[in-house]
N, C-alpha and C positions, 0 to 999 in steps of 0.2 A: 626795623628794616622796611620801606618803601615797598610796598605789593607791584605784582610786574603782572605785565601784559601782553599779550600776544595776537595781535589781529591780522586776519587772512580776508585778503580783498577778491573777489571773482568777480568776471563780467568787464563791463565797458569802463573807459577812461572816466566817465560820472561817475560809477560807482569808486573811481581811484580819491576823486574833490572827495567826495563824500567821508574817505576813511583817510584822508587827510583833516579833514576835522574834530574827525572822532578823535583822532591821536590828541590835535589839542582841548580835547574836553576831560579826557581821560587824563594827563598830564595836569592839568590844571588839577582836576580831582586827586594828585600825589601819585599817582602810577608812574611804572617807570620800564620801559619796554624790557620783554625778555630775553634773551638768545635762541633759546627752544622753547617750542610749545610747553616742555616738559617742564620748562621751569615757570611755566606764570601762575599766576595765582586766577588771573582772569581771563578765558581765552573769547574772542570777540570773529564771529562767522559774519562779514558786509556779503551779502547773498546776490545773486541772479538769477532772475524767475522769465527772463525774457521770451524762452522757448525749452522745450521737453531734457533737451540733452542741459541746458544749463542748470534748468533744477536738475538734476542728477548730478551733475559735480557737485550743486551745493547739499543733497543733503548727504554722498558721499564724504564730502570734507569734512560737516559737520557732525558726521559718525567715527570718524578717525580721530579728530580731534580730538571728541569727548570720551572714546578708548584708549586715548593716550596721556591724557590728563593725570597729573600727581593727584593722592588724596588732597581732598577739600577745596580743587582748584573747580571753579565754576565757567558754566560757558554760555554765552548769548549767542542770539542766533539775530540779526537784522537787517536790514536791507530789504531790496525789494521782495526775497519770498517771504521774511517774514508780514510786510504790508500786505501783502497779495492773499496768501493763506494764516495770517495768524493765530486766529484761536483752533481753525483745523492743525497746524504744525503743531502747537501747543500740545493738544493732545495725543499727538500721532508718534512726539522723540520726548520721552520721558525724561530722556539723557542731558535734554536743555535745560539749564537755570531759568531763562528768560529769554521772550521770542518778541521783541522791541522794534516796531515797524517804526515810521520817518517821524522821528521829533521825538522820540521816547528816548532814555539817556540806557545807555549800554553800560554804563558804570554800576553794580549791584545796592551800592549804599548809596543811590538817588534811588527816588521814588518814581514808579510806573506809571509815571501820569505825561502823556505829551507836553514836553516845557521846550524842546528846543527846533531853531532853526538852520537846519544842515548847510543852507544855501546863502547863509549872510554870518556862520559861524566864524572867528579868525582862527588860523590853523598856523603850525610852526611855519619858519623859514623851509625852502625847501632842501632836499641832502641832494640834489642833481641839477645841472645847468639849467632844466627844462622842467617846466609844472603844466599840467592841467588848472584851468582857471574855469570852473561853468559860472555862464553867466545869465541861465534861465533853468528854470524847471519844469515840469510839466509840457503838454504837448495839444496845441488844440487842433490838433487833424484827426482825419476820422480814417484813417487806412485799414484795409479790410481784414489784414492779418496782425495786427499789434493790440496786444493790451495794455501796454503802458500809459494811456490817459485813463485806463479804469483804476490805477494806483499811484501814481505819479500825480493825476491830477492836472488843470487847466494850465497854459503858461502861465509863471510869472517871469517875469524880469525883474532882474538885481538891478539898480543906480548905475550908471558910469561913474560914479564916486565911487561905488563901493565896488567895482572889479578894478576897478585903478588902484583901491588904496592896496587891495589885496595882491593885486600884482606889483607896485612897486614893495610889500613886505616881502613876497619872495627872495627877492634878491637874484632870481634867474635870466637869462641870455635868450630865450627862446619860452615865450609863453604860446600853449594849446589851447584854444579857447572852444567850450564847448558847451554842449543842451541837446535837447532832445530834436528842434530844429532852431538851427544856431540865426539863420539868415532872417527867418523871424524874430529876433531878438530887438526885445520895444514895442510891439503891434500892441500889447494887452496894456501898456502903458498909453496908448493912444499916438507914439511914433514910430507908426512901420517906416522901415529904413533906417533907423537907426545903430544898425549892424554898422555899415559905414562909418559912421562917427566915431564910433567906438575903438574899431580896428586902427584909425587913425590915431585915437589919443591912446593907446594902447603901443601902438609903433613909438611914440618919443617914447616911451620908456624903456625897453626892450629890444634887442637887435633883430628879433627874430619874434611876429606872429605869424601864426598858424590856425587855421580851422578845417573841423572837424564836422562832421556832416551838414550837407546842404540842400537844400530840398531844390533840386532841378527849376522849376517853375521862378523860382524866387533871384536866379543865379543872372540879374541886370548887369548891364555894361557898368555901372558906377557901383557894382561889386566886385566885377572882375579887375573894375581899374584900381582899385582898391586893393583888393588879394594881390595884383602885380606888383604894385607898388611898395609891398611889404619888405619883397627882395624872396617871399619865398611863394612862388607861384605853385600852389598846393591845391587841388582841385578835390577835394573828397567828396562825391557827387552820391546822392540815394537815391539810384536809380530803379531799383528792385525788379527790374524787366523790360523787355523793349518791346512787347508785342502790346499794339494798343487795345484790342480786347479783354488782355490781360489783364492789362493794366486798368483799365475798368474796372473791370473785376475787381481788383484788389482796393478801389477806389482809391486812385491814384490818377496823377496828369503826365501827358506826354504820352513818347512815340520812340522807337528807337532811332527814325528820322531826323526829329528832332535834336536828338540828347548829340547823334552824329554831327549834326550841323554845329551845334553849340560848340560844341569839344575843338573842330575845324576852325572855327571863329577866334576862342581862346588863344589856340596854337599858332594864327596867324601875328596874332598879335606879341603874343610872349614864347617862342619857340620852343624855350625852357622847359615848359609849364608841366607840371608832373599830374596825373588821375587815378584818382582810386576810385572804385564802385565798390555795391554790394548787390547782389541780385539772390534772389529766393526759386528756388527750384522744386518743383512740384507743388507751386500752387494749385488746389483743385479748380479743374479748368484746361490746366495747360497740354495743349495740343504738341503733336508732333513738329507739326509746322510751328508753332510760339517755340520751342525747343531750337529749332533748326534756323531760327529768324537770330536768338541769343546767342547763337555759335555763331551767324555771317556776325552779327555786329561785334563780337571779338573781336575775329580776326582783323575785319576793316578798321577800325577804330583804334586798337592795339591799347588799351590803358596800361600804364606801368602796372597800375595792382588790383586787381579783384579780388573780393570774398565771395564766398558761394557755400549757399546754407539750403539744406532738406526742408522744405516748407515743414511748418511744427504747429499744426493746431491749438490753438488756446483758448480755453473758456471764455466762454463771455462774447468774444468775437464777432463780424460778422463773417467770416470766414469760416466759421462754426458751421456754419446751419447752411453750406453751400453743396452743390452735390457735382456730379463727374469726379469724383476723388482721383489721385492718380497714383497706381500701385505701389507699395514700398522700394517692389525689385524695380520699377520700372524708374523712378525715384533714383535710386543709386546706380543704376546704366547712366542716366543724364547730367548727374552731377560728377562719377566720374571722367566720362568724355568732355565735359565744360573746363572742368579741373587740372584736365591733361593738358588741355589747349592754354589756356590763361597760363597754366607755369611756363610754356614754352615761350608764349607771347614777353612775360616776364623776362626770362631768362635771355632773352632776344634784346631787348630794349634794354636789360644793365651789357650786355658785351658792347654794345653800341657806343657806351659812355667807355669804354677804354682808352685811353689816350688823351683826354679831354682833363682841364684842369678846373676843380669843382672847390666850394666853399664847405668846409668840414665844422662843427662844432665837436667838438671832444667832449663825449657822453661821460666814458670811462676811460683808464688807461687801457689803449689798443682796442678802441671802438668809439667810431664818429657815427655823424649823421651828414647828410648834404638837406639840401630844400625837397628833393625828392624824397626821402625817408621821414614818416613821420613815427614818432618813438615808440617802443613796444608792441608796433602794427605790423612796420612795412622791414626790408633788409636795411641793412648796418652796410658802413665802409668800415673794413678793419685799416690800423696804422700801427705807426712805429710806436712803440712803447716809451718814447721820450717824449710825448706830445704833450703838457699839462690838459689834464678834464677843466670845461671852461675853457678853454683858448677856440678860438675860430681862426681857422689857418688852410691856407691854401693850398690844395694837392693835386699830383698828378695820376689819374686811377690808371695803374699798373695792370688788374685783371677782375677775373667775374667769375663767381660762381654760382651758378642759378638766382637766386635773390640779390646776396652779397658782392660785395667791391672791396678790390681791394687799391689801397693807394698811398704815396708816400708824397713826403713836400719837396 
């Protein structure tokens, strides 16, 4: 009987490419997925070390796992905590078979020596309309709170061959295309700008691209005419702040001025156009006034989505070695009143789209997406249960509830 497998993904949409590959590594290697944990023979943790609370899901997960394992069934632990802390994890969960950082094969009968490459690996067809496709790795910016170029590593850029070919294997309606900074994509090959291009020969194939973080700075008019032209004017902007001090600080560009003006610019142009941010709260540093400047430019700017995350120290950083800390409590006062505001702002802007008739891809039965929803991030349109998954079809949104839409054709 075929040995089965079980792999649990945490963290960001890369880490999703990522353990879409593993599947075809493993697979190839004769494994054959499990139904429960309980049944594999080999259980596979793809980790998250981005910030405090993520390592604690993962090594949470990967202490549940390995307590719930049948005899003899073994468990790896990979991804970015195992590259990050490997031979410390090693010694620290007994519990682990193998703590396999990027290029080491998570199958037990290959050998522990780095042989592969996760980022030009070929991975199955995909089992949903829509895939993640990265198309670079590594990150060569120096931001003041991230450690992912201290394990991630420098960019590289994939071919336009090879995210073509791998996107026409999919066989999906709506490709995600993504990296660490996506608009940078080509610069370490010697063409910046060639995001553009790409995006373009990426459209013949597909009815639907998409991208996923963009580093502000980089976001030119023959990007945006590009993103528009897709059909899904998707703006996911990494703005991490708007107070320019701050943003110094964090060794970063811009201004919340700016990021204002930009966004006004877009919107002139494609009324559509949907925004998601991300901003960090309690960077050390941040003032009451940097707090109170991040609450006007909500309100004024209104992005359909924001995330908003507790600044989270991390080794190595320069963020590390910075002082004016800002208090725990004081920390979650600001990120709940941010948090209050962005859902209302949210919930404001889907009742808006009521009555309006919107372009749906059908995720699953009785759940689409429009160009404003990007998958597993942002809210869902709910539908009739007659809709086929795969079909793109046209509806009229009936109603809203906080995130979600609802709509029928």
């Amino acid at each position: 009987m075929p040995r089965r497998y079980w792999l649990e993904t945490l963290g960001c949409p890369k880490n999703d490419v990522d353990s879409a590959k593993l599947v075809g590594t493993l697979e190839c290697d004769g494994l054959i997925p499990a139904t429960e944990p309980e049944d594999a023979d080999l259980l596979v943790v793809n980790t998250c070390a981005f910030i405090e609370a993520a390592r604690e899901e993962s090594i949470e997960t990967v202490l549940a796992l390995a307590g719930a394992r049948r005899p003899g069934a073994q468990v790896v632990v990979t991804g970015c905590l195992a590259e990050r802390y490997g031979d410390e994890l090693a010694r620290a969960m007994p519990e682990v078979d193998r703590v396999a950082g990027f290029g080491v094969p998570v199958s037990l009968s290959a050998p522990a020596v780095p042989s592969l490459d996760l980022l030009n690996l070929r991975r199955p067809p995909a089992t949903a309309p829509w895939a993640y496709v990265k198309v670079a790795e590594g990150c060569d910016r120096a931001c003041g709170f991230c450690a992912i170029p201290s394990f991630r590593g420098r960019q590289r850029s994939r071919t336009e061959e090879a995210v073509l070919d791998e996107v026409e294997a999919l066989g999906v309606r709506e490709v995600v295309l993504v990296a660490q900074d996506l608009a940078s994509y080509g610069r370490d090959l010697g063409r910046a700008g060639a995001i553009i291009g790409l995006i373009e020969r990426v459209g013949d194939l597909v009815d639907r691209t998409r991208l996923l973080y963009l580093y502000p700075s980089e976001l030119g008019d023959g990007l945006v005419d590009a993103i528009c032209a897709t059909g899904v004017p998707y703006f996911d902007l990494s703005l991490q702040h708007v107070s320019r001090p701050l943003l110094r600080r964090m060794r970063r560009w811009g201004d919340g001025e700016r990021f204002a003006r930009r966004i006004a610019d877009i919107r002139a142009r494609e009324p559509s156009a949907a925004f998601r941010s991300s901003f960090i709260v309690g960077y050390p540093g941040e003032t009451e006034g940097d707090h109170d400047r991040l609450m006007e430019f909500l309100s004024e700017v209104r992005l359909d989505w924001a995330g908003l995350f507790a600044y989270s120290e991390e080794e190595g950083t320069y963020a590390a070695g910075l002082d004016q800390r800002v208090p725990p409590g004081l920390v979650a006062e600001r990120l709940a009143e941010l948090s209050e505001l962005q859902d209302r702002i949210t919930a404001s802007r889907r009742a808006e789209l009521v009555g309006e008739t919107i372009e749906v891809l059908v995720d699953r039965v009785g759940v689409g997406r429009s160009h404003r929803e990007a998958p597993e991030i942002d809210g869902v349109v709910g539908l009739p249960h007659d809709l086929p998954a795969g079909d793109l079809v046209d509806v009229v949104v009936t109603g809203s509830a906080g995130p979600d839409l609802e709509a029928t054709p």
